[in-house]
N, C-alpha and C positions, 0 to 999 in steps of 0.2 A: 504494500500500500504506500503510494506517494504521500509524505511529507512537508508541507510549504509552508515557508513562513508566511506570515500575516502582515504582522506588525512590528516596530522596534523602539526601542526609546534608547539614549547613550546620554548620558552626565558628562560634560567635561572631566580630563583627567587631572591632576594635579594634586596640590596641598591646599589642603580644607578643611582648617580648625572648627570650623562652624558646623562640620556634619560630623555624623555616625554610621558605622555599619548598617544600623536601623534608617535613618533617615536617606540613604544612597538607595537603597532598597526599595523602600516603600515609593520615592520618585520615581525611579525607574521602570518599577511596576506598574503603578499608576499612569503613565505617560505611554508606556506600550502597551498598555488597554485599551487607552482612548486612544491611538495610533489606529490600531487595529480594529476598531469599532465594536470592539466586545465586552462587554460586564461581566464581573462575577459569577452570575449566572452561568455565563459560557463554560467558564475556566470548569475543567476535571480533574485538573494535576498540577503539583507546582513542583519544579526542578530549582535549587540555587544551586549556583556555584562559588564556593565562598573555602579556599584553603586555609589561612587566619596561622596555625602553628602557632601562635602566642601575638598574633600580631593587633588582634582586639582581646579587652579581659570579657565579652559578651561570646558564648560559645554557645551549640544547639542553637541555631540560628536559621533553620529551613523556617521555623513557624513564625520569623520577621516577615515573611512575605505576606501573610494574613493582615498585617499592620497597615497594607495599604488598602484595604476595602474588606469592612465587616460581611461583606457577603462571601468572600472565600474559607468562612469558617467553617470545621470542620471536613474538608477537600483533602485530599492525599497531600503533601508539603511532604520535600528531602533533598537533603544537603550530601552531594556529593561531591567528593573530593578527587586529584589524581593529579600534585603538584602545580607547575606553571599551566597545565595543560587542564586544569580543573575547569573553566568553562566552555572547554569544547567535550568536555564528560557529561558534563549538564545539557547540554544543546544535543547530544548523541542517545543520550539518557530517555531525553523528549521523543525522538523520533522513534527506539522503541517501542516505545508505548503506544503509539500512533498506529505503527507497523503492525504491533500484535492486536490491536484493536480494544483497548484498554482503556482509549482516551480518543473522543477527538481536538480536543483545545488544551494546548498546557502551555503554559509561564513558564518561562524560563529565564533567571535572572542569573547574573555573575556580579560578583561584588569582592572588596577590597580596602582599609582602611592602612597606608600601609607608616604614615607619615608620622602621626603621635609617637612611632615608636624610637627610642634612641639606636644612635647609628653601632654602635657593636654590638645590639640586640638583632638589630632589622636582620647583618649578617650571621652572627646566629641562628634566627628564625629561615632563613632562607637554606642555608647550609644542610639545615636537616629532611630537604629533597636530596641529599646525595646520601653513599653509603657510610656512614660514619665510621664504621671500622676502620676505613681504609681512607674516608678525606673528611673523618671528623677537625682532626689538625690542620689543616687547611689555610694558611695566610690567605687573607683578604676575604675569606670566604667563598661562596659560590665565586664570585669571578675569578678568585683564585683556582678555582678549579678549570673554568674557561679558558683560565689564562695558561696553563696547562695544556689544555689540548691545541691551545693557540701555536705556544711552544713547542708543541710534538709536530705538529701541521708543517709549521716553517724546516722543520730539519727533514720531515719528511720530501717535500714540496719547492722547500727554499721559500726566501721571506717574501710573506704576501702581505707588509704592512702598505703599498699604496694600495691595495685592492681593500682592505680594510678601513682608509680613509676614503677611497672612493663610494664604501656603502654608506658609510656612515653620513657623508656629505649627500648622497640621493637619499637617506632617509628624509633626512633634515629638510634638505628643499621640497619634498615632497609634503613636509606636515606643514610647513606655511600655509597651504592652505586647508590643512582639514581645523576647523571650528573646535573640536573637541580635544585638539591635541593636547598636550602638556609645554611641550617645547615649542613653537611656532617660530623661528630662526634658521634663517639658511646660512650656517656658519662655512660655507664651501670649502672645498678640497683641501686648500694649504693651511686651515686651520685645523681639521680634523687630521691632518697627517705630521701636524708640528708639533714636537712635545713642549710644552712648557706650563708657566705655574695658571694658566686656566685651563690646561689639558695636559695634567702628568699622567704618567704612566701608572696605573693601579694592579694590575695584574701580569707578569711577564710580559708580554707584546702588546700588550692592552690598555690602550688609554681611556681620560676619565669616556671620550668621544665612540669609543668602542662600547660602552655601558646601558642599556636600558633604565629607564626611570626610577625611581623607587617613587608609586604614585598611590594616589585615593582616588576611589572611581567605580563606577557601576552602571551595569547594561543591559537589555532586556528584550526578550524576544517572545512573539505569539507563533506557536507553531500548531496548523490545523492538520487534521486528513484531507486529500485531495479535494474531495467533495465537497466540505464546507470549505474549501477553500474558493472555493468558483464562486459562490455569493458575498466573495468579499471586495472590498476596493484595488486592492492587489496582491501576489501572489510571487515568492519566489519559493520554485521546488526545489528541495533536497535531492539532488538526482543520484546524490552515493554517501556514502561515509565509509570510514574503514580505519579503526585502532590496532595498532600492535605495538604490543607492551613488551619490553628487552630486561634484561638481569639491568640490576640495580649499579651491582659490582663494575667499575669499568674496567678489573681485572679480567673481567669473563668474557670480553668482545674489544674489539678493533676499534674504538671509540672515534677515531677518524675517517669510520665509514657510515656513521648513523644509518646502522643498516635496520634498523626499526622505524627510521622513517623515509627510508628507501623502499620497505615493503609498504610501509601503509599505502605508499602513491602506487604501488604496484596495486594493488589490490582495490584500490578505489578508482583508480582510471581504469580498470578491468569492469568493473561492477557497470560503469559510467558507461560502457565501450567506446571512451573517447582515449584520445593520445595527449602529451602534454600540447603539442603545437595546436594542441585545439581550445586550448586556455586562453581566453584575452585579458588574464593578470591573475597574480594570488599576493593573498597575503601570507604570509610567512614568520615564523617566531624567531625575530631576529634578537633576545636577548641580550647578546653579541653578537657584534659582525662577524665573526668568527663563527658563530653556528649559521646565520645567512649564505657565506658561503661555502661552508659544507651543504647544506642544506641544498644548494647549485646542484651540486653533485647528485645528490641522494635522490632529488626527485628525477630527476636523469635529463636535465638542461645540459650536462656538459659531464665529458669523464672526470673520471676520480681526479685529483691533482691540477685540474686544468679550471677551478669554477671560476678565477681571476678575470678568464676570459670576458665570462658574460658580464661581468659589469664593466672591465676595462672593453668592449667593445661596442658599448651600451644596448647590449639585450633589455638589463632589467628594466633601465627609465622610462618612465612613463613616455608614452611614443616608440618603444622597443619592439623587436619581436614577442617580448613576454613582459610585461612589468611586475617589477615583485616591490608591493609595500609601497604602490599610489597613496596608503591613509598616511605615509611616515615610520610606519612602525610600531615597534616597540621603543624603539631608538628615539622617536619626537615625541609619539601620541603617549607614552607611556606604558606604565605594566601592574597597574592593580592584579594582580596575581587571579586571585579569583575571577576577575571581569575579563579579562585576556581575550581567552576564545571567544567569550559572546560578543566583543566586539569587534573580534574578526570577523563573524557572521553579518554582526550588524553591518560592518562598513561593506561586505562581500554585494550584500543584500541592496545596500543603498544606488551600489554601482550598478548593478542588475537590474535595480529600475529605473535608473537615471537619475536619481537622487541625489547623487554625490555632491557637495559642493564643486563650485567653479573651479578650475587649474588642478583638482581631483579628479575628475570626473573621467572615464576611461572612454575613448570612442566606440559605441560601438558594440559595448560589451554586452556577450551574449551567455559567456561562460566564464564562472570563477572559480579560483583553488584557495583551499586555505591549508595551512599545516600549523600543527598546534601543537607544544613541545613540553613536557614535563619533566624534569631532571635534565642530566645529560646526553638528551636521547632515550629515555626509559618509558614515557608515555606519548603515545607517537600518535596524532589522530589526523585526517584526513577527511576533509568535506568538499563536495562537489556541486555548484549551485547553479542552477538556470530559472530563467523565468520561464512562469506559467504559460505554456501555450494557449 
């Protein structure tokens, strides 16, 4: 059974002393209700996606979603989780339901408060999506780990730091114009590739400019069966999905082959029976640049070692043969951990129906990819989006 979204609502990213996990929530929810023309009444299920690890002291947080309309009381509410990749778990969560026939309307919200928290906590809390046995000690934390396979990349590959400044500089120009982003600044090429004290080195090859946001934010999607989707104002289908989950341990796999999300695309361009050249853009969990272009790689833009290519030959920019990360990223728009994925749908979704804002807006766009990243490669999820015919 076809899947389509409906509706979506997105919060700007950013620092924002003035809300809560509960209040990102209940707007988000609220706003892609009325997006999507449906009440309370409608809703059968609610999905969040909210990872948190200590990042709010408010936990058991699926039943925040009731907080925006007393009419969803009592309805199925559940918080799933599956690290950076936790709201494409919640958005994929939805579409079973749909699929097995269980539901035809559910909410699906992704949320994240990440900023209250002090900075050796924040990496702390993050840190504990890797295996701790083995990179609980970890300098710099999670991007100490990045910074890691960045370091292994280059001795493998030889140094890919301009191809690194290069993504970093198409994230950036690319979020000036998305509304919602966090960073909205097109700091170009020679600043992302220059090290100094507004862009030092944090992690072995990895500057502050290589780093995704540490954001607060939250996002929200109406996902119907195909049928009630035809009576709605519009419609983008789900046309695949496809998750593959890898050992946690990066002692146990090639971690320079994200071959967990080399298979998701396998298997979700399979499901789709389309190819990647049939993509007119994806968004992609650019974390690091460093996992963007491996990720080149993985979804099979270009062989192993070679992903340098496509941005030094400008595949991904917008107007490319493929563009990866017209919203900015994670790199501008930010990275509320839990909000992540649903706002790669969202912004997937916006493009699909011409939505996009201006200087975003992809020409054309008939078909999009998303890939949505948890750990080091360990939660691997893949979505396929077209509009409703």
């Amino acid at each position: 059974m076809t899947a389509s979204i409906v509706g979506w609502a997105h919060t700007p990213f950013g620092k924002f002393d003035n809300e809560t996990v509960e209040s990102l929530v209940v707007r988000a929810a609220g706003e892609a209700m009325a997006d999507a023309g449906v009440t309370a009444s409608d809703i059968d299920e609610m999905v969040l996606g909210h990872f948190n690890a200590g990042f709010s002291p408010q936990d058991f947080t699926a039943s925040l979603v009731l907080q925006a309309d007393a009419g969803l009381r009592f309805k199925p509410a559940t918080r799933v989780e599956n690290a950076c990749a936790t709201g494409s778990a919640a958005v994929h969560q939805a579409v079973k339901s749909i699929r097995a026939g269980t539901a035809k309307t559910v909410l699906v919200v992704g949320v994240e408060q990440m900023t209250r928290t002090p900075g050796p906590e924040i990496g702390k809390n993050l840190l504990r999506a890797s295996y701790l046995p083995e990179d609980g000690d970890t300098p710099a934390g999670f991007a100490g780990v990045f910074g890691n396979i960045a370091k292994g990349y280059f001795q493998r590959y030889g140094d890919q730091s301009d191809a690194l400044a290069m993504i970093a500089a198409k994230n950036h120009k690319n979020g000036v114009a998305n509304p919602y982003a966090q960073m909205r600044k097109d700091f170009g090429y020679e600043f992302c590739r220059a090290e100094g004290e507004k862009n030092p080195f944090v992690a072995g090859p990895l500057k502050r400019t290589d780093c995704s946001l540490v954001s607060d934010g939250a996002a929200a999607l109406v996902i119907t069966d195909g049928e009630t989707a035809k009576s709605m104002n519009k419609a983008i289908n789900i046309r695949a999905t496809a998750h593959a989950q890898d050992f946690l341990p990066m002692s146990k796999r090639d971690i320079l082959d994200f071959e967990g999300c080399a298979v998701a695309w396998q298997r979700a361009l399979q499901s789709a029976g389309v190819t990647l050249s049939d993509l007119s853009f994806v968004e992609t969990h650019d974390c690091f640049t460093i996992a963007e272009l491996i990720e080149y790689e993985a979804m099979g833009l270009t062989p192993k070692g070679q992903g340098a290519r496509a941005i030094k030959e400008g595949w991904t920019h917008i107007g490319g043969k493929l563009p990866i990360n017209p919203s900015g990223g994670l790199k501008a728009k930010g990275h509320p951990i839990g909000a992540t994925g649903v706002s790669m749908h969202v912004m997937t979704a916006m493009q699909l129906a011409g939505q996009a804002p201006e200087g975003m807006q992809i020409k054309d766009a008939k078909l999009g990819g998303i890939f949505n990243m948890g750990g080091a490669a360990v939660a691997n999820y893949v979505s396929i989006l077209e509009p409703a015919k």
